[in-house]
C-alpha positions as a LaTeX table, in Angstrom:
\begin{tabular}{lrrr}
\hline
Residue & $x$ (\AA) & $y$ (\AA) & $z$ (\AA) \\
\hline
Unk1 & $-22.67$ & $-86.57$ & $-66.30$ \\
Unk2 & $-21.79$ & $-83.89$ & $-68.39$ \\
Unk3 & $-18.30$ & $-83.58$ & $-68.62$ \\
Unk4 & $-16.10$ & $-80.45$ & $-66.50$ \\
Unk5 & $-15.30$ & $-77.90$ & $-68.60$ \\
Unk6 & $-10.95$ & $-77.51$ & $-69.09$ \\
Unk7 & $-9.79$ & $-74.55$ & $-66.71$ \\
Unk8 & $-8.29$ & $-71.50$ & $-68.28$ \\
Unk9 & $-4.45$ & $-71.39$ & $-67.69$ \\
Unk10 & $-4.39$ & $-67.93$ & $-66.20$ \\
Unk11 & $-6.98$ & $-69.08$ & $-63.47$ \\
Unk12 & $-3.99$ & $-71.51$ & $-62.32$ \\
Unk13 & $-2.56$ & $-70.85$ & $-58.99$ \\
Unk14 & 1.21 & $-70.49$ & $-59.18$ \\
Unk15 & 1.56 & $-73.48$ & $-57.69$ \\
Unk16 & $-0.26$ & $-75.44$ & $-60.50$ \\
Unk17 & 1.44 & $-73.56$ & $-62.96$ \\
Unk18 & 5.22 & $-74.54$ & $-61.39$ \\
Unk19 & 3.89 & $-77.89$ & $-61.52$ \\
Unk20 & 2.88 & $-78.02$ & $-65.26$ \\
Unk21 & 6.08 & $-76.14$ & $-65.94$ \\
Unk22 & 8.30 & $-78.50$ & $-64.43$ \\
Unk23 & 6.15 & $-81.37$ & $-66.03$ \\
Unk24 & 6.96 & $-79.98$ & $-69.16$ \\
Unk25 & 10.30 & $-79.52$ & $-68.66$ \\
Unk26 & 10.85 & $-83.21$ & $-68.05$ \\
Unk27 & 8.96 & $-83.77$ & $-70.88$ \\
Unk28 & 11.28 & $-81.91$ & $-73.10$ \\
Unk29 & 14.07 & $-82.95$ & $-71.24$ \\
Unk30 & 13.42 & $-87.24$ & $-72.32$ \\
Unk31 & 13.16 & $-85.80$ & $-76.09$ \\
Unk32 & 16.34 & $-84.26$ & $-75.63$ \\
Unk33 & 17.87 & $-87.24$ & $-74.66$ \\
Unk34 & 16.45 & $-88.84$ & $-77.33$ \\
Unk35 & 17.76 & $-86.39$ & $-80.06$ \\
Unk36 & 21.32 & $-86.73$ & $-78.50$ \\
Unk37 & 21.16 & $-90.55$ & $-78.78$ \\
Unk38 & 21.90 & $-89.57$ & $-82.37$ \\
Unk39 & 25.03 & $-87.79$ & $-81.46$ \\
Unk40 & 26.10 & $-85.82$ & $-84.65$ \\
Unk41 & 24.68 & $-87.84$ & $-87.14$ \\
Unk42 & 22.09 & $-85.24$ & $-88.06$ \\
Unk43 & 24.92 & $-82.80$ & $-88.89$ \\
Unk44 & 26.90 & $-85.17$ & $-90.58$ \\
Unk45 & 24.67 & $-86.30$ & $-92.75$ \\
Unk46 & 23.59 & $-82.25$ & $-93.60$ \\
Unk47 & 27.16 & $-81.92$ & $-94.13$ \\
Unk48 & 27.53 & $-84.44$ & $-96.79$ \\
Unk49 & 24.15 & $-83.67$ & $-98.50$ \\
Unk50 & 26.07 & $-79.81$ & $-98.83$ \\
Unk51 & 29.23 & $-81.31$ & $-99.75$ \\
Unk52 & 28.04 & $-82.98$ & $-102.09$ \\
Unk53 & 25.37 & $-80.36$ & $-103.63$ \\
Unk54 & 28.97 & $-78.37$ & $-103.79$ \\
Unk55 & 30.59 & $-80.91$ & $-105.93$ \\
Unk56 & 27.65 & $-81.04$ & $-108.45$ \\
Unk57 & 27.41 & $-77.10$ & $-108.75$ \\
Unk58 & 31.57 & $-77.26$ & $-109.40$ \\
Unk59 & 30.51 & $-79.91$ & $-111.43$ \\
Unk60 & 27.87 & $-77.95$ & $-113.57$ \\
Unk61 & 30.60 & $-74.93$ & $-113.59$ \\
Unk62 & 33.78 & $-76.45$ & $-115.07$ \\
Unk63 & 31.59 & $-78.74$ & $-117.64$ \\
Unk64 & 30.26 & $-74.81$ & $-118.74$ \\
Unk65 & 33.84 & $-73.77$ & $-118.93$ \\
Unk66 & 35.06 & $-76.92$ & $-120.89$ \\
Unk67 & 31.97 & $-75.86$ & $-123.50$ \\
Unk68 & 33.02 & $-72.56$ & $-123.69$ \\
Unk69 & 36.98 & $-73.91$ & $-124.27$ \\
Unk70 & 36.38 & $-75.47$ & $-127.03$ \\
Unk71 & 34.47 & $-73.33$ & $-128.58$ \\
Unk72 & 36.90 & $-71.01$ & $-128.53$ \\
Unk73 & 39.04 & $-73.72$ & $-129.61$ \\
Unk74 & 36.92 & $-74.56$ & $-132.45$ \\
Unk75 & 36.26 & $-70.46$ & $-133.52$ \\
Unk76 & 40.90 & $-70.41$ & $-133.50$ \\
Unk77 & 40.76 & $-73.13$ & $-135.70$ \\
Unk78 & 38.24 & $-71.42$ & $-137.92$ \\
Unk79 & 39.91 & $-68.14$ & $-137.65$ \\
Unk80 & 43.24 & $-70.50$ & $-138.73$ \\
Unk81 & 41.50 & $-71.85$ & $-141.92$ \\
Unk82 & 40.94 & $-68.20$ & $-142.63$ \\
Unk83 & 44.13 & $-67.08$ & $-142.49$ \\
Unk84 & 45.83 & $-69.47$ & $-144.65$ \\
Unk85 & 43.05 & $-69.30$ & $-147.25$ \\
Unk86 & 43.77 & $-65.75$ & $-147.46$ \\
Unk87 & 47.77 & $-66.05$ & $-147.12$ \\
Unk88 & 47.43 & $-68.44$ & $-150.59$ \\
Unk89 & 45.17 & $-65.88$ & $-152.07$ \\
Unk90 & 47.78 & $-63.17$ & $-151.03$ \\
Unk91 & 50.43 & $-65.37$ & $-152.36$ \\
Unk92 & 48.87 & $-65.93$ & $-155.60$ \\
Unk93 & 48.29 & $-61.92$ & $-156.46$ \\
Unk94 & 51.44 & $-61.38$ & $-155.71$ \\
Unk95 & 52.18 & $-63.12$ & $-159.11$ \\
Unk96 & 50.36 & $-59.99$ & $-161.02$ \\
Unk97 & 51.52 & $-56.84$ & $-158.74$ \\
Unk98 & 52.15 & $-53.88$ & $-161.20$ \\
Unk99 & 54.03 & $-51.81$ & $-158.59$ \\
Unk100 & 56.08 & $-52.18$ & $-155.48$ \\
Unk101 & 53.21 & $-50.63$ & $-153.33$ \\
Unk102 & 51.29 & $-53.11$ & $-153.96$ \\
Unk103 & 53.56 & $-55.63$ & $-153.34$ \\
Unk104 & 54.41 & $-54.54$ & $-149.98$ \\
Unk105 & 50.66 & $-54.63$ & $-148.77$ \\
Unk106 & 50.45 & $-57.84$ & $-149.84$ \\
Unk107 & 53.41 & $-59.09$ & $-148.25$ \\
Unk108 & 52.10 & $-57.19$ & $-145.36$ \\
Unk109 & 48.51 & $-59.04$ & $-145.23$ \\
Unk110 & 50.53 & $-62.16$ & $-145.59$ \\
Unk111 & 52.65 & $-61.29$ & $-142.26$ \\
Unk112 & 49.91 & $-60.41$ & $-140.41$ \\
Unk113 & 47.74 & $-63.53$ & $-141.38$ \\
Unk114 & 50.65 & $-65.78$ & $-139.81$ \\
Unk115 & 51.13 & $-63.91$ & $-136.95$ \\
Unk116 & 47.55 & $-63.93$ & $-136.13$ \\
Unk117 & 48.29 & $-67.88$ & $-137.07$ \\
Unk118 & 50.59 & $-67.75$ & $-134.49$ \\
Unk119 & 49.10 & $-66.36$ & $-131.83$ \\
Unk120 & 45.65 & $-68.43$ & $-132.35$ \\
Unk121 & 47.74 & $-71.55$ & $-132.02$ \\
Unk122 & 48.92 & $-69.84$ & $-128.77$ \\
Unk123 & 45.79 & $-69.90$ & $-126.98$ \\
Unk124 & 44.49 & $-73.06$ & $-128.67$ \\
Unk125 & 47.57 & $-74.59$ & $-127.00$ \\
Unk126 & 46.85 & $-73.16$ & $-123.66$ \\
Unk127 & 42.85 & $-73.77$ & $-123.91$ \\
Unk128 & 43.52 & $-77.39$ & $-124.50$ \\
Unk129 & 45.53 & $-77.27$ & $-121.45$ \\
Unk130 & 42.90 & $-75.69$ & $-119.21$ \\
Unk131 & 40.58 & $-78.59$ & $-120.79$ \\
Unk132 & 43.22 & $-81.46$ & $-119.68$ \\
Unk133 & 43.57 & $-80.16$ & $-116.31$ \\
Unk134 & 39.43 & $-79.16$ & $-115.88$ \\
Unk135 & 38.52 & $-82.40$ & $-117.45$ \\
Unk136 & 40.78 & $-84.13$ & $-114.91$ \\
Unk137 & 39.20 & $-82.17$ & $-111.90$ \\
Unk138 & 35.61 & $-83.08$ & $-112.80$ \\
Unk139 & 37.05 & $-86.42$ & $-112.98$ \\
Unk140 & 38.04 & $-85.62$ & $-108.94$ \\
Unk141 & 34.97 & $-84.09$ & $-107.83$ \\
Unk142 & 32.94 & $-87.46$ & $-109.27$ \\
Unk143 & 35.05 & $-89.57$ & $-107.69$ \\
Unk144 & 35.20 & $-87.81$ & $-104.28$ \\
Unk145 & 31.48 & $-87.18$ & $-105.09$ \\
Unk146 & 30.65 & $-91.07$ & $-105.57$ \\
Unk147 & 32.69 & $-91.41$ & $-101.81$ \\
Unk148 & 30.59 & $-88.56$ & $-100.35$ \\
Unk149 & 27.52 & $-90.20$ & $-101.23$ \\
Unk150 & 28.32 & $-93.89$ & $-100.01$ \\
Unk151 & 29.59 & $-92.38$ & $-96.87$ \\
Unk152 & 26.15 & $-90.20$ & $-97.05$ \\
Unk153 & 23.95 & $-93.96$ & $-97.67$ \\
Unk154 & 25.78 & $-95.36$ & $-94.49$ \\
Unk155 & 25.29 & $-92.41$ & $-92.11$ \\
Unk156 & 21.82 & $-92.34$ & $-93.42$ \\
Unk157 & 20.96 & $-95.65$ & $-92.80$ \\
Unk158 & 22.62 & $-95.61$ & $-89.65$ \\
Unk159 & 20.24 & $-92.08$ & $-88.62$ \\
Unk160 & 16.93 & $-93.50$ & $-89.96$ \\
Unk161 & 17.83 & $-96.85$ & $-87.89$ \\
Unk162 & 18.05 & $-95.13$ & $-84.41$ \\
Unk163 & 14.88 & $-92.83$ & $-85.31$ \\
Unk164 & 13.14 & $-95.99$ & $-86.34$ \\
Unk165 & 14.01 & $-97.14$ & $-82.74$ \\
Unk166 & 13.15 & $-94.20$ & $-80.87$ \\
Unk167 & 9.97 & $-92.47$ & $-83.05$ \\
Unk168 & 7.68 & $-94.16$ & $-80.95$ \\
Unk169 & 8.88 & $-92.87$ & $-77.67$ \\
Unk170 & 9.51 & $-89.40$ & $-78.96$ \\
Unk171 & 6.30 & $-89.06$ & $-80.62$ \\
Unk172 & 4.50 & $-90.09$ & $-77.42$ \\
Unk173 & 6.59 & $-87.53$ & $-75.62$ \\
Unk174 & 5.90 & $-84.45$ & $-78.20$ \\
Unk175 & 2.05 & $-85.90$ & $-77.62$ \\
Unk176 & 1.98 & $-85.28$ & $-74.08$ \\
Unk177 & 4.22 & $-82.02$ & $-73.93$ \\
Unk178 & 1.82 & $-80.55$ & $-76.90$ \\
Unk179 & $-1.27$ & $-81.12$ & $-74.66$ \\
Unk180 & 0.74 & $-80.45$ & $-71.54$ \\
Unk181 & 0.99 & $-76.48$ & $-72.89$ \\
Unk182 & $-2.39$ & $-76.42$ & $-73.43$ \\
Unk183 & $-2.19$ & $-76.21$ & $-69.57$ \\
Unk184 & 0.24 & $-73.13$ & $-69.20$ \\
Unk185 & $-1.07$ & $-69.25$ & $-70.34$ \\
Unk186 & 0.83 & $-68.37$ & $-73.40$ \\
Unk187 & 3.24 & $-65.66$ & $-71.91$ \\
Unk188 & 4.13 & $-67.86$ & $-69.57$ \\
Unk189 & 5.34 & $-70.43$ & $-71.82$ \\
Unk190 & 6.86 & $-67.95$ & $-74.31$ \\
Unk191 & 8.72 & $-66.75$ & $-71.60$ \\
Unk192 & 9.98 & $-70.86$ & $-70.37$ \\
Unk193 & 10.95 & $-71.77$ & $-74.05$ \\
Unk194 & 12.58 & $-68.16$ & $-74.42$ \\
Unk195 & 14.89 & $-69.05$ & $-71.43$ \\
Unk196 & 15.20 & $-73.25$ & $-72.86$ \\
Unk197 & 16.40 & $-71.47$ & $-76.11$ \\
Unk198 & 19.03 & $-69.51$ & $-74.26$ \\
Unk199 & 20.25 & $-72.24$ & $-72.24$ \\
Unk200 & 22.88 & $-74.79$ & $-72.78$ \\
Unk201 & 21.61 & $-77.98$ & $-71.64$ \\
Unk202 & 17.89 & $-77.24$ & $-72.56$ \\
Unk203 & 16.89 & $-76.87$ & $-68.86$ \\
Unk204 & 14.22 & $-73.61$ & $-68.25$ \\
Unk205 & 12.86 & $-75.23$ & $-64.73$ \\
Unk206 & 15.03 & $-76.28$ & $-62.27$ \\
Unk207 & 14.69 & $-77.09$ & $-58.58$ \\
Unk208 & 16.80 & $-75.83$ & $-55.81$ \\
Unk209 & 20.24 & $-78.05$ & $-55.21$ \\
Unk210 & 21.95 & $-77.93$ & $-51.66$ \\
Unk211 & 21.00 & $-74.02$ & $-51.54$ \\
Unk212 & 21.89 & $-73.28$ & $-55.12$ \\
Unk213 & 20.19 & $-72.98$ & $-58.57$ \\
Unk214 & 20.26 & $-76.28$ & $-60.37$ \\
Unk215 & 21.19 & $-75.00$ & $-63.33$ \\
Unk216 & 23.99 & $-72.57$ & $-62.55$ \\
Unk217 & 24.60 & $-73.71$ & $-59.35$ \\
Unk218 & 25.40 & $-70.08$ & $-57.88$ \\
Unk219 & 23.82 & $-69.71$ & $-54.03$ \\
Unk220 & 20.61 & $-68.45$ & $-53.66$ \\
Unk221 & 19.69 & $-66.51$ & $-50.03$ \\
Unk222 & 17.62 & $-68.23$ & $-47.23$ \\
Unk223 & 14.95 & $-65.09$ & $-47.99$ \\
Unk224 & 14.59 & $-66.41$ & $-51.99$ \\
Unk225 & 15.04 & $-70.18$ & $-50.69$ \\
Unk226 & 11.47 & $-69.45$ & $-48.85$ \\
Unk227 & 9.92 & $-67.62$ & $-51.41$ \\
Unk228 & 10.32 & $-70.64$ & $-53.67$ \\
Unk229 & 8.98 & $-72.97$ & $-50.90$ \\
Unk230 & 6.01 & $-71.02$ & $-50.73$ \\
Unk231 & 4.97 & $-71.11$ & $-54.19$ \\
Unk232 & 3.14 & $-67.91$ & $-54.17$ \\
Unk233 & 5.10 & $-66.24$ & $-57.29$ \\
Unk234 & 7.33 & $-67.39$ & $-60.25$ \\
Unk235 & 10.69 & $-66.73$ & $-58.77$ \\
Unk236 & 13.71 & $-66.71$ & $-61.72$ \\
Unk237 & 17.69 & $-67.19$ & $-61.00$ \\
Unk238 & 19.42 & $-64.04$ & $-60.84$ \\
Unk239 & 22.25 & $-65.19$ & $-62.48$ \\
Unk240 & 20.58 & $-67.30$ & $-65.40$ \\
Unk241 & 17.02 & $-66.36$ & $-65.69$ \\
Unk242 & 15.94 & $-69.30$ & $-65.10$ \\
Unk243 & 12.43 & $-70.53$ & $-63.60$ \\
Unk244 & 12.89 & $-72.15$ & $-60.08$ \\
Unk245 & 11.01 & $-74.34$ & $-57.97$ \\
Unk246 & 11.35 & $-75.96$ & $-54.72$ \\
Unk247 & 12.51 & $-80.25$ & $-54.59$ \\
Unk248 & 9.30 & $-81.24$ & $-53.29$ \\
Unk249 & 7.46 & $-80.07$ & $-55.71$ \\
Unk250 & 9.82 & $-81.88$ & $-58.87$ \\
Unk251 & 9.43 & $-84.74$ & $-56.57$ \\
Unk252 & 12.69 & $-85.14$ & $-54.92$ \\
Unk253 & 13.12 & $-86.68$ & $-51.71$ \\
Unk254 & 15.42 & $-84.16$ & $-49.63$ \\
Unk255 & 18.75 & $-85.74$ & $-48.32$ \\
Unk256 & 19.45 & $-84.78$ & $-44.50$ \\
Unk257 & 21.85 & $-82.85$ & $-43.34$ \\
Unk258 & 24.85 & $-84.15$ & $-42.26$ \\
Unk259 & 25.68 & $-82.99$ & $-38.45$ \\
Unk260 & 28.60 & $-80.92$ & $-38.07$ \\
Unk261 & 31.00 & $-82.67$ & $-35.93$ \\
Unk262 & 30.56 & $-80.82$ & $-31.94$ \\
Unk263 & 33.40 & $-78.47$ & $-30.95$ \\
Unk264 & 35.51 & $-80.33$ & $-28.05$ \\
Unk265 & 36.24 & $-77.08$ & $-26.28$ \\
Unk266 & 36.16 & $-78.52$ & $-23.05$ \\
Unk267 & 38.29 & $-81.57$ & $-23.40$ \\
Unk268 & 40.47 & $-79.01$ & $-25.15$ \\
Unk269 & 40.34 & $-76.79$ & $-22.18$ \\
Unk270 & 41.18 & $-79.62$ & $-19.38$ \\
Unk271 & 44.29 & $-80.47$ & $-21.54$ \\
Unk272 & 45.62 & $-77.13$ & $-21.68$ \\
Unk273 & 45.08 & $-77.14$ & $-17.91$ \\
Unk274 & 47.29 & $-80.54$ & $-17.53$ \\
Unk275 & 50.26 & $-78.66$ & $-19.56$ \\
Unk276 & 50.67 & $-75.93$ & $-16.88$ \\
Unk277 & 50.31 & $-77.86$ & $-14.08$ \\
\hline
\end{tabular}
């Protein structure tokens, strides 16, 4: 027999469409408790990978200043060389002046040569200390780096172990929900992941609770109450948008009412009755 042909979504009553949306919902709802069996290890472990991409680029940014430090240092040293080359050469011609104006521009070259000596050893000085004290924070961001990253191995191994134990499960669940909104017209479902998004606690379906929305819990009027019993229309909270149904159809047996205890006017009467007499 050939077989029957998979009905369009929109050609759903409303009833079968509350019932594939709630189906979904618990769906989502079991992968949701699976994802939180991992608790914050997810984060975590982002948090180290970041920490530690941090530390590398730091890394990569004080080595480049160190470079360019010594450089420097290197060109000072150079520029040092220079100086006293010239100050002997100064030096040396002073020997042969033939006038005092001549004498006094040497003697001026020469003073200027040692106070550019002077001030080179300056900031050789201080760029070897910037390379002590960057040298010795690289030195810290390794170190913490090399922590980060066995702390990073643990969680890690720790994550993959409870996705090992629950991949199974989940995948069959993201199976079934995939081909479960096959079932549901587009808009519709746009609309119930919209409102899942927008929630706290992931829940876009909810059934009625003791004459309130189950996921707000704020009253809702006998009037609505019937509305959603009659499953004629997709009927949303007031208060948090979201999608409501009625117990019976999520499948939940309805608790009776408790009595309310009777008023004893009578008895209440006859002993008002015994006081005056």
């Amino acid at each position: 027999m050939a077989r029957e042909k998979a009905k369009d979504p929109a050609d759903l009553s409303v009833e079968e469409k509350l019932k594939n949306l709630y189906e979904l919902q618990k769906l989502l709802t079991e992968i949701d408790k699976i994802k939180t069996l991992r608790g914050e290890l997810p984060l975590e472990v982002q948090d180290l990978e970041d920490e530690i991409e941090g530390l590398a680029t730091r890394v990569d940014k004080i080595t480049a200043e160190v470079a360019e430090l010594k450089r420097e240092i290197n060109q000072r040293n150079g520029d040092i060389e220079v100086n006293n080359s010239n100050i002997e050469r100064y030096k040396t011609q002073m020997d042969s002046v033939r006038n005092n104006r001549e004498y006094d521009t040497l003697s001026k070259q020469i003073e200027y040569a040692e106070l550019d000596n002077v001030l080179n050893e300056k900031k050789i000085a201080e760029a070897k200390s910037l390379v002590e004290s960057k040298t010795a924070e690289v030195t810290r961001c390794n170190l913490l780096a090399n922590d980060r990253r066995a702390d990073l191995d643990v969680k890690r191994g720790e994550l993959e172990e409870i996705i090992a134990e629950t991949k199974a499960d989940e995948d069959k669940l993201r199976e079934k929900a995939k081909n479960l909104e096959l079932t549901i017209e587009p808009r519709l479902l746009g609309a119930f992941k919209r409102i899942r998004r927008n929630s706290r606690n992931g829940l876009g379906v909810v059934y009625v609770q003791r004459d309130a929305c189950g996921g707000c819990f704020n009253k809702i009027p006998p009037q609505r109450q019937l509305d959603i019993r009659m499953r004629k229309k997709i009927i949303v909270c007031e208060y948090c948008g979201r999608i409501m149904v009625d117990p019976e159809l999520a499948g939940v047996e309805l608790v009776g009412k408790e009595e309310k205890p009777k008023r004893r006017r009578a008895t209440r009467k006859k002993a008002d009755d015994k006081a005056e007499d």
